[in-house]
VOBA-1610 file (N, C-alpha, C; in pm, whole numbers, padded with zeros to 5 digits, always signed):
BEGIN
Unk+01436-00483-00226Unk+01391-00444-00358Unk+01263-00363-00356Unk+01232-00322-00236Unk+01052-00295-00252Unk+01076-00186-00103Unk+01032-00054-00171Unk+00944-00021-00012Unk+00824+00073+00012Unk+00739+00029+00101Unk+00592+00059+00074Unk+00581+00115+00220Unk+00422+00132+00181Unk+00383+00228+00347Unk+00210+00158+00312Unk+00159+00112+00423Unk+00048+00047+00439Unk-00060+00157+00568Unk-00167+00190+00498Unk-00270+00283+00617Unk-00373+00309+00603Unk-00405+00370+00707Unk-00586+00390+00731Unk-00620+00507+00770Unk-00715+00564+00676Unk-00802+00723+00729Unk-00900+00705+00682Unk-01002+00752+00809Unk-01132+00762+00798Unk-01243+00645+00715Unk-01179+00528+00781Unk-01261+00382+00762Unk-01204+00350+00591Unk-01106+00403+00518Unk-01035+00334+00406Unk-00929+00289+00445Unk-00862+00225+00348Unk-00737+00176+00366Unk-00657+00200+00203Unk-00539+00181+00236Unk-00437+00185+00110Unk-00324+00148+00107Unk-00271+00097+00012Unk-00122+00121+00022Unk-00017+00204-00116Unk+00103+00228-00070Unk+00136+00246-00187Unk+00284+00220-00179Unk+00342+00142-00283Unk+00461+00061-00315Unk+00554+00126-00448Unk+00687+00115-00388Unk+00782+00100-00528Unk+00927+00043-00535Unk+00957-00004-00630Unk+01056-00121-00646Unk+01138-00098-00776Unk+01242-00161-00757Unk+01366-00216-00873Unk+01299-00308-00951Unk+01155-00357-00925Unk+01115-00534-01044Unk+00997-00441-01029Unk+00950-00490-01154Unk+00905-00476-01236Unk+00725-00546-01185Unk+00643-00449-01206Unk+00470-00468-01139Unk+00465-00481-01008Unk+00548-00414-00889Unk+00561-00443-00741Unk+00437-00444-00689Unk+00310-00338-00740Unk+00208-00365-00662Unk+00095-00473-00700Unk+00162-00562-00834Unk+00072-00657-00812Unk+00092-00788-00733Unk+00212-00772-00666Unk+00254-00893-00574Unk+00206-00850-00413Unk+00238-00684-00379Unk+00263-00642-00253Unk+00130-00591-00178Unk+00042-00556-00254Unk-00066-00490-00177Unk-00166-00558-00167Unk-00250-00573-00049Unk-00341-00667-00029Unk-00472-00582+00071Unk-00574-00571+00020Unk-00655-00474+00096Unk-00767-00523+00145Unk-00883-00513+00212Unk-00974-00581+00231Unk-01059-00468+00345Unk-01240-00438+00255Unk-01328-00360+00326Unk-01334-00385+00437Unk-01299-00241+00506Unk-01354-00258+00651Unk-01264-00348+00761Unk-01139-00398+00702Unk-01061-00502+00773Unk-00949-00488+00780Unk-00854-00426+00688Unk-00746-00392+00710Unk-00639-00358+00527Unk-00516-00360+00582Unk-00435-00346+00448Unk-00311-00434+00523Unk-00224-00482+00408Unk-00161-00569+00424Unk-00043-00563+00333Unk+00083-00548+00348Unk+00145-00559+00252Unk+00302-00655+00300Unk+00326-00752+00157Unk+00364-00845+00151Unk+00468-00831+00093Unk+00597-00840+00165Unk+00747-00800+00044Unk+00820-00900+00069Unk+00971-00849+00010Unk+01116-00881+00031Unk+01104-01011-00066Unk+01051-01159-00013Unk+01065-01288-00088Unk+00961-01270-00093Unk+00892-01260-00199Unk+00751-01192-00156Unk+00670-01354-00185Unk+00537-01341-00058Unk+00480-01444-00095Unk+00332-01367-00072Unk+00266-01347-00198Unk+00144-01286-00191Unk+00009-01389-00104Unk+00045-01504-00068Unk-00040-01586-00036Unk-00096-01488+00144Unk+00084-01453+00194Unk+00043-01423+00329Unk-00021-01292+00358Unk-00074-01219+00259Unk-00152-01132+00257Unk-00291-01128+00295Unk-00361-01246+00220Unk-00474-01325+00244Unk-00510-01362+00401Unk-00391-01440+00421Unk-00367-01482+00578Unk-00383-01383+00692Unk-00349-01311+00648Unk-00336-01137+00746Unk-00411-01129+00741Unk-00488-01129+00675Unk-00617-01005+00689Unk-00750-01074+00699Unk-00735-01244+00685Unk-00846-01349+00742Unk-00830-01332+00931Unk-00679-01331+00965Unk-00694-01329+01100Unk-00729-01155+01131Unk-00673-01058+01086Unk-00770-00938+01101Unk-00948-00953+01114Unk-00962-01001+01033Unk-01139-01017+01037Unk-01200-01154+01111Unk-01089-01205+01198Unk-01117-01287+01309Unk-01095-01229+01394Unk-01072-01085+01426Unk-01080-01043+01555Unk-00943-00996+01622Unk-00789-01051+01540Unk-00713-01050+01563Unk-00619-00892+01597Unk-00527-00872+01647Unk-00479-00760+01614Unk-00345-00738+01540Unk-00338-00657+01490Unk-00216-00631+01418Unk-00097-00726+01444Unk-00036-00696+01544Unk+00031-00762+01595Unk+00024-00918+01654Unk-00094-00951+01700Unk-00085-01082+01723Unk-00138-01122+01585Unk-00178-01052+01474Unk-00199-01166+01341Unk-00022-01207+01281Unk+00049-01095+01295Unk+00179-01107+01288Unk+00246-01212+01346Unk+00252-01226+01416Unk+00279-01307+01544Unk+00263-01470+01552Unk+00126-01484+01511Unk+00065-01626+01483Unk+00166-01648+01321Unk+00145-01572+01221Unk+00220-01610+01099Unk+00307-01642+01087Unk+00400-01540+01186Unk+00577-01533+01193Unk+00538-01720+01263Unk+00514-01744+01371Unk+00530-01853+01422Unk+00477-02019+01354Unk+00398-02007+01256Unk+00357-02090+01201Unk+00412-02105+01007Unk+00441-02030+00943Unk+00493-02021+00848Unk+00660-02088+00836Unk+00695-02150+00742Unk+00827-02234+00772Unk+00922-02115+00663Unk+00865-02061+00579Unk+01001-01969+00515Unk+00985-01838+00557Unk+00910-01785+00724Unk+00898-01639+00744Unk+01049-01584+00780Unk+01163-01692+00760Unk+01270-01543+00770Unk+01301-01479+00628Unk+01222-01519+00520Unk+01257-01452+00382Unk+01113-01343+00373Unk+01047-01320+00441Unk+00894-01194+00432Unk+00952-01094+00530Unk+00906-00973+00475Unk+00896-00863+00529Unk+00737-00846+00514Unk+00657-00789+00615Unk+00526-00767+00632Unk+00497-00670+00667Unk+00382-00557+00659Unk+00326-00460+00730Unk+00165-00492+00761Unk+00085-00440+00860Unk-00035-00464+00901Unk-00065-00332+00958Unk-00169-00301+00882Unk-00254-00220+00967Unk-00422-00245+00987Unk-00474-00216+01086Unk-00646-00235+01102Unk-00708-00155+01083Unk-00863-00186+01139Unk-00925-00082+01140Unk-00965+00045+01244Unk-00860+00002+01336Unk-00854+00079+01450Unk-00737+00193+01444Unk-00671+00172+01353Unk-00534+00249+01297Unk-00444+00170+01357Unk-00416+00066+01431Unk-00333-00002+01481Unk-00210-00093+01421Unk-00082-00078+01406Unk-00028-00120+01308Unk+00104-00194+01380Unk+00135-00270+01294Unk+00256-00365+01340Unk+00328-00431+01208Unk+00469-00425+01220Unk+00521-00493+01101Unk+00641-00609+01145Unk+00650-00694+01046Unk+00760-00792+01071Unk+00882-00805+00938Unk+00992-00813+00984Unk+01100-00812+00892Unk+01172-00948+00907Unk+01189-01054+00866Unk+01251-01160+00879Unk+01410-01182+00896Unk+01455-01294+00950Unk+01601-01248+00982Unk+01674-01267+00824Unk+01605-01294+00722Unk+01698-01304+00593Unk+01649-01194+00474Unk+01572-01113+00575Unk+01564-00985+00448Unk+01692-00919+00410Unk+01653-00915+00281Unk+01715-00866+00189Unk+01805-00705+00198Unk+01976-00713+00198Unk+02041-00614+00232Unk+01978-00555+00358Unk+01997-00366+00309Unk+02007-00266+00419Unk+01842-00285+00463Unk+01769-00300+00579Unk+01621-00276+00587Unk+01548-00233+00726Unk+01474-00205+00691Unk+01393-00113+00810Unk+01250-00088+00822Unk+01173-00087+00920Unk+01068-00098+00925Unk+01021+00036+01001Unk+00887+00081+01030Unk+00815+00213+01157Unk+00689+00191+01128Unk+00616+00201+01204Unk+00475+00260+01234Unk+00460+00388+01278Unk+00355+00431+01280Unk+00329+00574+01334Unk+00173+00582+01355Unk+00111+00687+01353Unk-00030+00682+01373Unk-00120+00675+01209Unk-00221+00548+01243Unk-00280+00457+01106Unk-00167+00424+01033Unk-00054+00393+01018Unk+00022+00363+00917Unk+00161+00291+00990Unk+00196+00214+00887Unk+00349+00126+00907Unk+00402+00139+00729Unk+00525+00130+00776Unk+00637+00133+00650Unk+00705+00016+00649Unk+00791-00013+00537Unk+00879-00126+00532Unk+00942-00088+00446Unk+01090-00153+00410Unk+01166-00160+00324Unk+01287-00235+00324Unk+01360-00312+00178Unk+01457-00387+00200Unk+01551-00347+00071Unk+01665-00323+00081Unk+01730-00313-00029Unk+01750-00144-00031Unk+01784-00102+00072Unk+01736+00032+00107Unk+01880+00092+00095Unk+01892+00193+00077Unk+02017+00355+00114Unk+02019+00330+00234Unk+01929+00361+00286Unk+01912+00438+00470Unk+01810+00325+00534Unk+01829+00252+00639Unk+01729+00208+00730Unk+01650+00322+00750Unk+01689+00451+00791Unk+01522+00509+00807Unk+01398+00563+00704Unk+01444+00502+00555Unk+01353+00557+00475Unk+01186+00528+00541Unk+01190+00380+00581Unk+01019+00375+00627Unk+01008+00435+00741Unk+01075+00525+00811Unk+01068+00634+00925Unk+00968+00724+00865Unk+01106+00795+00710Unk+01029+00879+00679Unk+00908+00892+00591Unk+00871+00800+00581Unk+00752+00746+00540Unk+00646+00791+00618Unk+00669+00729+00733Unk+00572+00723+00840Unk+00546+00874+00870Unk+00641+00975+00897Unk+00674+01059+00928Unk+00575+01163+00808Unk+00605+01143+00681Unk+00560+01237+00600Unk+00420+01226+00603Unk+00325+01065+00582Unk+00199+01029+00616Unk+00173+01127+00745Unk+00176+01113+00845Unk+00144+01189+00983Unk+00153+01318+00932Unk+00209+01406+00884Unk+00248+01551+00848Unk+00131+01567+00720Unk+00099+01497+00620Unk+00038+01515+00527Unk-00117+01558+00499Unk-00184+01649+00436Unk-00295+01657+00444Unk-00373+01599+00316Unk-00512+01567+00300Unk-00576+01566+00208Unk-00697+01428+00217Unk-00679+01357+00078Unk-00725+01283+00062Unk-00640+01129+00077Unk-00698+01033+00131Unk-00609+00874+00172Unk-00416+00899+00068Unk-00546+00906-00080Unk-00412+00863-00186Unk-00356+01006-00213Unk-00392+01085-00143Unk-00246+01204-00170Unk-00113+01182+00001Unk-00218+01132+00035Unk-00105+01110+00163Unk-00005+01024+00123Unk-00098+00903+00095Unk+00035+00778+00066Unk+00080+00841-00004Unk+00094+00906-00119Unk+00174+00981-00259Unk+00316+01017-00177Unk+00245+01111-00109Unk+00392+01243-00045Unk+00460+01106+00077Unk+00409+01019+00089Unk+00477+00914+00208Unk+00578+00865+00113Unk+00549+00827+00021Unk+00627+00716-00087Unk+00720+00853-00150Unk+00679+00984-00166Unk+00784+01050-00203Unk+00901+01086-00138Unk+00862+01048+00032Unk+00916+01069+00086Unk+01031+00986+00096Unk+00992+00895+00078Unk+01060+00780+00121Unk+01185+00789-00007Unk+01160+00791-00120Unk+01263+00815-00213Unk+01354+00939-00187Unk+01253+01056-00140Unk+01419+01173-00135Unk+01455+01126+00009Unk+01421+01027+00083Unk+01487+01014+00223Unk+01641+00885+00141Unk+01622+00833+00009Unk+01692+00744-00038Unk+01673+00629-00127Unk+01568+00607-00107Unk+01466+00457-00114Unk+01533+00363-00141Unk+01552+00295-00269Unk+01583+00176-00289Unk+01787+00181-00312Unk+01898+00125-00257Unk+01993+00143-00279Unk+02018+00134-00454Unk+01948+00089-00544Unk+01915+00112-00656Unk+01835+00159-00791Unk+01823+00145-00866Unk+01697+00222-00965Unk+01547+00155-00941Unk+01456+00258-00914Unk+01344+00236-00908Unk+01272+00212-01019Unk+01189+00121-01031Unk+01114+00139-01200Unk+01015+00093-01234Unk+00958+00077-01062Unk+00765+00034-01062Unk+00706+00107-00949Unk+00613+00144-00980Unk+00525+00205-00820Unk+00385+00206-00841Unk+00311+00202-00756Unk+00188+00144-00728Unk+00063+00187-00610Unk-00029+00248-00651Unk-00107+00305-00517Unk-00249+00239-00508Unk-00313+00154-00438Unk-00407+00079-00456Unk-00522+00157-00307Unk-00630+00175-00298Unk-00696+00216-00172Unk-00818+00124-00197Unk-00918+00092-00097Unk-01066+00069-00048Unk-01130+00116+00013Unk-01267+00164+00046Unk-01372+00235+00066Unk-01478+00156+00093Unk-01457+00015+00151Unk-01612-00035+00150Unk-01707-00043+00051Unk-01683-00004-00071Unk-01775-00043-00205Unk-01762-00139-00238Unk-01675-00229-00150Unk-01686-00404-00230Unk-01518-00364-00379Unk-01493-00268-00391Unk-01336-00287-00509Unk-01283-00178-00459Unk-01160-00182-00550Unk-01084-00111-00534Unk-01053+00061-00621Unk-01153+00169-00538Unk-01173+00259-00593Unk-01049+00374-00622Unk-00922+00320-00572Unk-00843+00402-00696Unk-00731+00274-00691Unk-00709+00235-00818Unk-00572+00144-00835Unk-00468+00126-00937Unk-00408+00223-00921Unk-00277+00267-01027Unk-00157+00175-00975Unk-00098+00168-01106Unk+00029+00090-01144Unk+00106+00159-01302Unk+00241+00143-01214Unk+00353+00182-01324Unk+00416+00090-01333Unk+00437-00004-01400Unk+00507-00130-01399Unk+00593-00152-01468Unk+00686-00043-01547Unk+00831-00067-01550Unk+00855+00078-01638Unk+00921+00186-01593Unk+01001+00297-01652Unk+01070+00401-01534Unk+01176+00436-01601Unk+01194+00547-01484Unk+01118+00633-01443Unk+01153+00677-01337Unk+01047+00810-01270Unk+00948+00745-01230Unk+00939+00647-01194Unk+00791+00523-01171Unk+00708+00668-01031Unk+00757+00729-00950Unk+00706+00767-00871Unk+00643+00907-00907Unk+00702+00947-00985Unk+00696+01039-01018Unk+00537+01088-01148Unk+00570+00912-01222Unk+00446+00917-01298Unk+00324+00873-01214Unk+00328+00813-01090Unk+00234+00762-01045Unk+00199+00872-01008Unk+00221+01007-00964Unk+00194+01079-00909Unk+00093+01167-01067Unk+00163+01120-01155Unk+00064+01232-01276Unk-00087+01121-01294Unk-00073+01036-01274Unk-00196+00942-01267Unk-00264+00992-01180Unk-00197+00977-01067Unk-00294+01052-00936Unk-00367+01169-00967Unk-00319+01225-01012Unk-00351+01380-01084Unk-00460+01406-01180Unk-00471+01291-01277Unk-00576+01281-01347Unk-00699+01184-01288Unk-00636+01066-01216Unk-00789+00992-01139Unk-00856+01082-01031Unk-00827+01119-00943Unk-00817+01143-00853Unk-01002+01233-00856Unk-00974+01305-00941Unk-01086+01433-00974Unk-01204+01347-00995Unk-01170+01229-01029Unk-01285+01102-01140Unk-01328+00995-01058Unk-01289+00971-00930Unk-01268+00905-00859Unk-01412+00834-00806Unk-01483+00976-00755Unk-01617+00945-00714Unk-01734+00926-00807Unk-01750+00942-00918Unk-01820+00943-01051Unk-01804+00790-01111Unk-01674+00708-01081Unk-01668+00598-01126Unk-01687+00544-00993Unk-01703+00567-00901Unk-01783+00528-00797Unk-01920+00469-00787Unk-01995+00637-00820Unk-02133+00653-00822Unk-02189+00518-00950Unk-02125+00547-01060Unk-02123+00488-01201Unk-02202+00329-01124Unk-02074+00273-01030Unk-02043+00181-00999Unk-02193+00159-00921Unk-02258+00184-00818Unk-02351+00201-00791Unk-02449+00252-00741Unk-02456+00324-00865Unk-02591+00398-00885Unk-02632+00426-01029Unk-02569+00327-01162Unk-02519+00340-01275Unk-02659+00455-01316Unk-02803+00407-01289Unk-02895+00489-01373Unk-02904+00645-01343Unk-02876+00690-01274Unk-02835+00822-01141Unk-02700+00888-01252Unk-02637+00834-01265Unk-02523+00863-01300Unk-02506+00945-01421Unk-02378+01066-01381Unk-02356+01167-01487Unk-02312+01085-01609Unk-02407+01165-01693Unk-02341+01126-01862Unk-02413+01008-01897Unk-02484+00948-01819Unk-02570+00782-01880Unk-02636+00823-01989Unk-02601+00717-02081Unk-02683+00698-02197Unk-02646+00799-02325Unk-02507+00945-02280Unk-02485+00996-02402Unk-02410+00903-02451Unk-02439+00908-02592Unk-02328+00845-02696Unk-02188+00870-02695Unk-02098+00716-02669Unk-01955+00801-02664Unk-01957+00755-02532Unk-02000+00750-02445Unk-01955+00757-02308Unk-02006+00589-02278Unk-01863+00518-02236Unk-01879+00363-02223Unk-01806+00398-02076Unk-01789+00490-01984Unk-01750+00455-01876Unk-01897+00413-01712
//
């Protein structure tokens, strides 16, 4: 029902998700400064997101945080997982009871996942379009997740999508959600379009509020 692409450029992280149900990225994306991104599907249990990315900031690596979870968790054949660090190092796990057609890739800073899929290689081309892509974190994931739909995406209608990133400011400095209409990818992408420009200003806002463009005209509560 869900497929996302989880990654890292230049000390941020992000992910970006889309699905058949309805608010996918408030279950699937899990981010954390300076430590990693994490994303949590298929039976989704948002708890093991948390878990990931506590053993990330114990030192762990991608793969052996994977590893310890898969082995200690009693319902990990219903999770699909992705991990990436802060080293770009990435590893994902798919359980033996995910859901329909599914498939997983990494590539360089980034891993894909997906269940409920057209094509096992949509999170190929995921991976694939991220690596090829230029710009800024959240225009990459954009064209990854677009990719992933004209590669097939979900064997059914899509009708949530979701792009969340971090920067070490302590939140989450861009975090869009489409949480239920068609074209979910398509609008996330006109969001992108309008935050994107605003991005660093609600940044600065954030801290450096007295510094900040526009303080104190009337009218302006951002």
């Amino acid at each position: 029902m869900t497929f996302s692409i989880a990654a890292h450029q230049d000390g941020r992280f992000g992910i970006a998700a889309a699905s058949s149900s309805p608010a996918v990225a408030a279950r699937v994306v899990h981010l954390r400064d300076s430590v990693g991104a994490v994303a949590s599907q298929n039976i989704t249990d948002p708890r093991l997101g948390t878990v990931l990315l506590d053993r990330l900031a114990g030192g762990a690596s991608p793969r052996a945080a994977l590893d310890a979870v898969a082995g200690g968790e009693p319902d990990i054949a219903y999770r699909q997982l992705t991990v990436v660090d802060a080293s770009g190092a990435a590893a994902t796990f798919s359980g033996s009871l995910t859901l329909g057609v599914h498939g997983e890739a990494t590539g360089p800073h980034c891993a894909a996942a997906g269940n409920m899929l057209s094509d096992p290689g949509v999170p190929a081309a995921m991976c694939e379009s991220f690596a090829s892509a230029r710009g800024e974190l959240e225009e990459r994931l954009l064209a990854a997740l677009t990719a992933g739909l004209a590669a097939g995406g979900e064997a059914g209608p899509v009708y949530s999508a979701g792009l969340s990133t971090v920067s070490a400011n302590g939140w989450r400095d861009t975090d869009l959600r489409v949480d239920w209409q068609e074209n979910p990818v398509e609008a996330l992408g006109g969001l992108l379009g309008v935050w994107l420009p605003q991005r660093d200003d609600y940044v600065r806002r954030g801290l450096e509020p007295a510094a900040s463009p526009g303080y104190g005209v009337p009218g302006d509560d951002r």
